[in-house]
N, C-alpha and C positions, 0 to 999 in steps of 0.2 A: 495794368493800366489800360484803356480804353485806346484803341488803336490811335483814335483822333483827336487825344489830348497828348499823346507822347511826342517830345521834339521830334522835327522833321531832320534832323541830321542822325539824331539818335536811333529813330525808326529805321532810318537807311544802314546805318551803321549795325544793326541786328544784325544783319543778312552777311554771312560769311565771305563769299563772294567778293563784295565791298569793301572788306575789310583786307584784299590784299592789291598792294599797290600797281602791283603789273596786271591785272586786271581792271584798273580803275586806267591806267595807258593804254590798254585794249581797246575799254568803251569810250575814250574820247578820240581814237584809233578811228575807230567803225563810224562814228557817229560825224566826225570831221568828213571821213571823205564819202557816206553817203549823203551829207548835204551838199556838200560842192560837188558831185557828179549829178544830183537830182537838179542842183542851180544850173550847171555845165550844159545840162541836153535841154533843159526849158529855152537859156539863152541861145543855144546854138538852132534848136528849132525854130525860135520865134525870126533871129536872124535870117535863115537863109530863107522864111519866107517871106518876109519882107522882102529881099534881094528879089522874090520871084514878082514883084508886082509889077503888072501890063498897065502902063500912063493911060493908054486907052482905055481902058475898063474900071480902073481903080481899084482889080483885086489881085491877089496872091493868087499862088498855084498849088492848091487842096495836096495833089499829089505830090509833090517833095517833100510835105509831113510822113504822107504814108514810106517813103522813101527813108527818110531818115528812123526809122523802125527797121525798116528790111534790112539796110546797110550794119545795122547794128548784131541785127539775133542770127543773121548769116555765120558772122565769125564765134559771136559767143555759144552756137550749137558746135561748129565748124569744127572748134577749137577744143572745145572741153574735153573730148579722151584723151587726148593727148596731153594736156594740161594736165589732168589727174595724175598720170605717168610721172611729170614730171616732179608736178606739187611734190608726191610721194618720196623722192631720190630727195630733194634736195631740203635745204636749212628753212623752219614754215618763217620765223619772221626775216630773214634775208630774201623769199620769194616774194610777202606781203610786201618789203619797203622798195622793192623793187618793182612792182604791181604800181604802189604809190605815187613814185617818184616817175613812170612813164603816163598817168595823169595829168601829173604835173606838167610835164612837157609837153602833152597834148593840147594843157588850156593856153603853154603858152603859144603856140602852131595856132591856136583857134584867136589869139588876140590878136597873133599877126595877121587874118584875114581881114580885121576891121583897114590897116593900112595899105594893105592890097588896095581896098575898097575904097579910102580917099583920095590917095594916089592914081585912081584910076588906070594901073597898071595890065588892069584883065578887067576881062567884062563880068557881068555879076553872074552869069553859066558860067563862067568858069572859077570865080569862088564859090560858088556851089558845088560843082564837082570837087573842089578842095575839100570844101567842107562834109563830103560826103565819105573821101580816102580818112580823115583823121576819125570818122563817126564809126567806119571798118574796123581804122586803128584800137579806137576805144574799145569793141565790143572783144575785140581780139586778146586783150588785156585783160577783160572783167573775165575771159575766160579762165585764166592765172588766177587772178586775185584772189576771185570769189572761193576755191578750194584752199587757197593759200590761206585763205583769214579763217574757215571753216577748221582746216587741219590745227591752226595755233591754236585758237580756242579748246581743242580738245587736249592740248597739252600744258597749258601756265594753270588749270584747275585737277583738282580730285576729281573724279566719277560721282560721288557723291555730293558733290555744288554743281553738278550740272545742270539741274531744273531750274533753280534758281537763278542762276549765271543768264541761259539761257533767255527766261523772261526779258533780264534786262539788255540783254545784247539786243533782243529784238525790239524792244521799246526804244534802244538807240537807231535802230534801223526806220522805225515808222517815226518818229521827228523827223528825223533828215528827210526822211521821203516827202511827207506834210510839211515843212518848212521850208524846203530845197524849192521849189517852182514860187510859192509865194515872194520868199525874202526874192528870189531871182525879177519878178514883174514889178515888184517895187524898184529895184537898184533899176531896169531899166525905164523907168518912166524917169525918175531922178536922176540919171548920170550919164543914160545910153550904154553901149550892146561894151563899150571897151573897158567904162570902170565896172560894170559886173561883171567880167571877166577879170580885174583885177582883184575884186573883193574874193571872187572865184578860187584865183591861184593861192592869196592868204588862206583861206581855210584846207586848202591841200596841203599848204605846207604846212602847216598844224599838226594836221593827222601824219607826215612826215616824220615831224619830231617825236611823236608822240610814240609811233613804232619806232622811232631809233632807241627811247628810252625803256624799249619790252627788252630783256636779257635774248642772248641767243638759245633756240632748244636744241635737243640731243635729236641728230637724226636717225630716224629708225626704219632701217631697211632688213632684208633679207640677206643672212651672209653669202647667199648664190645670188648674184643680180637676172633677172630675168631677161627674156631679149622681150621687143618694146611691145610686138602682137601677143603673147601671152600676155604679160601685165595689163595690157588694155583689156584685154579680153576677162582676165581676173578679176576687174571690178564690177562689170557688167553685171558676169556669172554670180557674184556674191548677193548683188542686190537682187535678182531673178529668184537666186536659193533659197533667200531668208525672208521667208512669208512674210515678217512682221514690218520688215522695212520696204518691200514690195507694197504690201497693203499699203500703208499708210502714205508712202509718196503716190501711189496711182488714185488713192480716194480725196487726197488734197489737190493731184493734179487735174480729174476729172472734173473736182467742185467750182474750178476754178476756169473751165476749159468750157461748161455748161453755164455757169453762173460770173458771166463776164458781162454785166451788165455797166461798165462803165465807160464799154467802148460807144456805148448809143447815149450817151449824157448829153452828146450836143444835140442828139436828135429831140430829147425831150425837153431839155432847154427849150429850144429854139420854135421846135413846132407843136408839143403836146402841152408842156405847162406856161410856157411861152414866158422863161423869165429872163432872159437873155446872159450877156456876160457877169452880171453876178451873180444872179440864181444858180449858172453853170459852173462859177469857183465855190460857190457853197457847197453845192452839190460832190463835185471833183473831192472837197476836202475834208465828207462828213464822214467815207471809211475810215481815214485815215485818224481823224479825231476819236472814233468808237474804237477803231485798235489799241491807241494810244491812252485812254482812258483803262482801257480791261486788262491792258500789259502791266500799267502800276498796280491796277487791284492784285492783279496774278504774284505780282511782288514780292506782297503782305501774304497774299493766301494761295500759297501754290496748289496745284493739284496732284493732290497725295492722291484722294480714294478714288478708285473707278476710273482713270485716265480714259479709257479704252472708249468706256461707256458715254461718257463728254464729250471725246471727240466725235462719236456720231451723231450725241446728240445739235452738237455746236455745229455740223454740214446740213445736218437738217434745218437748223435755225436759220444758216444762211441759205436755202433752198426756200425755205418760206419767205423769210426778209427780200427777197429776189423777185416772188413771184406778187408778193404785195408791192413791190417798185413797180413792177410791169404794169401792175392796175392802177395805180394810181391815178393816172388822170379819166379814168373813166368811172370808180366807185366813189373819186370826194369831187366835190364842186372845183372846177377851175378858175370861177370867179373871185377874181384879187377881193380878199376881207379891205386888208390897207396895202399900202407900199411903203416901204423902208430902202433910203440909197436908192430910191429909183426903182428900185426890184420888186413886184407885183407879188404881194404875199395872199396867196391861197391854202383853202385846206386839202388838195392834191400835192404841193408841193411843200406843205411843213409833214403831209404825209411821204412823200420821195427821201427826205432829207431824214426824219426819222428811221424808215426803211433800211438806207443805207448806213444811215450810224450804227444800226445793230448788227448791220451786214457787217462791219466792220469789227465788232463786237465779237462776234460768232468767228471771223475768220482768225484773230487774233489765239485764240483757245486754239485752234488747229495748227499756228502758224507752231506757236508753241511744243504744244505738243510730240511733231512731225522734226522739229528739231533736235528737240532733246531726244527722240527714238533713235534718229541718226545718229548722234553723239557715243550716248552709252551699248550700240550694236554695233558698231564699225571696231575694227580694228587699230590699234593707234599705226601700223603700217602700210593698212589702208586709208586712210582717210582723204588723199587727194585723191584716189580714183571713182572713191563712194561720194566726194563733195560733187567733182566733174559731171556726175550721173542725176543724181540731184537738180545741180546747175541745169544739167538740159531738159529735166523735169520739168522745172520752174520756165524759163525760155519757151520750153515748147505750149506751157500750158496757156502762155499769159498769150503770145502772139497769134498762137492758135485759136484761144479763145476769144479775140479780137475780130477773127476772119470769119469765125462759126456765128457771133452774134451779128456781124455785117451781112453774112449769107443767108442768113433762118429771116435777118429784117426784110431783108429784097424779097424772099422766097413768098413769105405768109407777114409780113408788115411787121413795124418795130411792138409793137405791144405784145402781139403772139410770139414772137422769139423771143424777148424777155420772160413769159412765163413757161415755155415751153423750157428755155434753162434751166428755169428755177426748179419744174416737175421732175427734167432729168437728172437736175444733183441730187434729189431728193432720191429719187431711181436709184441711183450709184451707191448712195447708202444702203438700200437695201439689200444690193445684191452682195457688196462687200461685207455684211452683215455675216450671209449664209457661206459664204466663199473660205474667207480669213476668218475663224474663228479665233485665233492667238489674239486678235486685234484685243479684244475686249478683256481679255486679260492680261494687258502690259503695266508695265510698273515702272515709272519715272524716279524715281531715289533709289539708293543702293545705299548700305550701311557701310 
């Protein structure tokens, strides 16, 4: 039957994966508390810059954004070896509900700032500094979680549903991510900064129940326990050793390190396509829509043949996609065709918004792919110290990548650092081409 006349419950019901219950408490697991931590940091950013406005000038303070980033990737770099260590020793869903449930606690810490705030008990520097020890707290915890939930995953499936699995774990991940800031600026225009904080904590508790109802796993250590500087140093060494899981987390952290053109969206907003605050949620939310589109294809049609080959061809795609955003307002007209919602629609910026839907598109194949390699190459007794390394992979590329595109804009202006990105992900393909040769002959299923 034709993929697009077969019922849509049916279709899902194919996929083995789905078909078992503690995996279906998994993904609404992952999918619960990545949208209330993506609601959690939009309300909690938008808060405390609001707290920072000067009556005098009638503006915020730019830098307690950038603040609320640092305060965060400090502990979740800080933290992660150590984390792996532990993930490793202990129970993966007693680490995860645990992970969880100090979230929890966090948004509730972060609702009590709002009464601080009425109260006028402290001044608004000093719930900002509040709000910056709980923003520590949090990243200190995703340190946890994130190998926590990584390690489970690799144990409620077979090796052989892991591509699959995979897709959709990740397809619960880019919802919440694309959904979490959205539904978050809606509840605060409708309710203010304390019931989106409550709507907040229900969705945590959600994913609460959710992992109370995954079974406990068998924990799998080594009959000699190691002392804690070996085993750190164990995970490290494994991912450096094994070329294929080396390749492939440095060719996605590098694409992502070069090709971080979302940290200049306000710039192009605001002063190249000039569409202001909706042009700039469009824009903000057209990867995440192109992920989220290619994740359900990937679903239906996994990537059996050629993995290896895909994904270089899909870093190159977003190397290109990167470097046609960067031009954009200088190869299509900027002059508004019409306006819609107020927003000045050009053919520069239905070309930006295209650009990055594919970006999104292309990253989405890699995100994938880079997963499942991790999965089926880790050890099931390594896995929190291989997530942990991972985790700082991703942390480092994304924040990093933040500062490179802010640095290369100031250096040689926002347009030339945009393509100059795009040229070097492109780069990094190549040389990891000639470098990692395993790359291109990996193989995502197992019989």
């Amino acid at each position: 039957m034709p993929l697009l006349k077969q019922p849509l419950l049916g279709l899902f019901l194919r996929h083995k994966p789905l078909r078992r219950k503690v995996f279906g408490h998994f993904l609404l697991m992952r999918l619960a508390i990545i949208l209330a931590l993506n609601m959690q940091a939009t309300i909690v950013a938008y808060y405390v810059y609001r707290l920072s406005f000067d009556p005098a000038t009638g503006k915020g303070d730019a830098l307690v954004l950038g603040l609320t980033g640092l305060w965060e990737v400090i502990p979740a770099i800080g933290f992660s070896l150590f984390s792996g260590h532990f993930v490793d020793l202990a129970e993966k869903k007693g680490m995860a509900l645990k992970g969880i449930l100090g979230y929890f606690l966090l948004g509730v810490f972060f609702y009590s700032l709002t009464f601080i705030e009425h109260t006028h008990a402290m001044s608004n520097a000093g719930i900002i500094r509040l709000a910056y020890v709980g923003i520590f707290v949090g990243g200190a915890i995703r340190a946890f979680l994130s190998p926590a939930i990584f390690a489970l995953f690799g144990l409620i499936l077979p090796r052989n549903q892991y591509a699959r699995a995979t897709t959709w774990s990740s397809a619960a991940w880019q919802v919440g991510f694309v959904i979490g800031p959205l539904l978050a600026g809606s509840l605060i225009a409708f309710g203010g900064f304390g019931m989106s904080m409550i709507v907040t904590l229900i969705i945590e508790a959600i994913s609460l129940f959710a992992c109370v109802l995954i079974p406990r796993q068998k924990v799998i250590v080594k009959d000699q326990k190691e002392p804690i500087f070996k085993s750190l140093s164990e995970g490290v060494r494994f991912v450096f050793k094994t070329q294929l899981v080396l390749a492939t987390l440095s060719l996605d952290m590098f694409a992502v390190l070069f090709g971080g053109a979302v940290a200049l969206l306000p710039v192009y907003a605001d002063e190249i396509l000039k569409v202001g605050e909706i042009g700039f949620g469009w824009m903000r939310a057209a990867p995440g829509i192109g992920s989220i589109l290619m994740l359900f294809i990937l679903s239906a049609r996994p990537l059996k043949k050629s993995p290896g080959i895909k994904l270089y061809l899909a870093i190159i795609g977003f190397g290109i996609t990167t470097i046609l955003f960067g031009l954009c307002g200088d190869i299509a007209s900027i002059k508004p065709l019409f306006t819609l919602f107020g927003c000045p629609i050009s053919a520069g910026f239905v070309l930006a918004l295209a650009m990055l839907f594919l970006g999104g598109v292309f990253d989405s194949v890699s995100v994938v792919i880079r997963s499942t390699v991790l999965q089926l190459h880790t050890p099931d007794e390594m896995r929190g110290r291989v997530a942990a390394v991972n985790t700082m992979f991703i942390s480092s590329s994304n924040e990093l990548g933040g500062m490179e595109s802010g640095l290369t804009a100031k250096l040689m202006g926002t347009v030339p650092a945009v393509v100059f990105g795009g040229v070097m992900t492109v780069a990094v393909v190549g040389v990891t081409y000639f470098v990692a040769p395993s790359l291109k002959k990996i193989k995502l299923e197992t019989t």
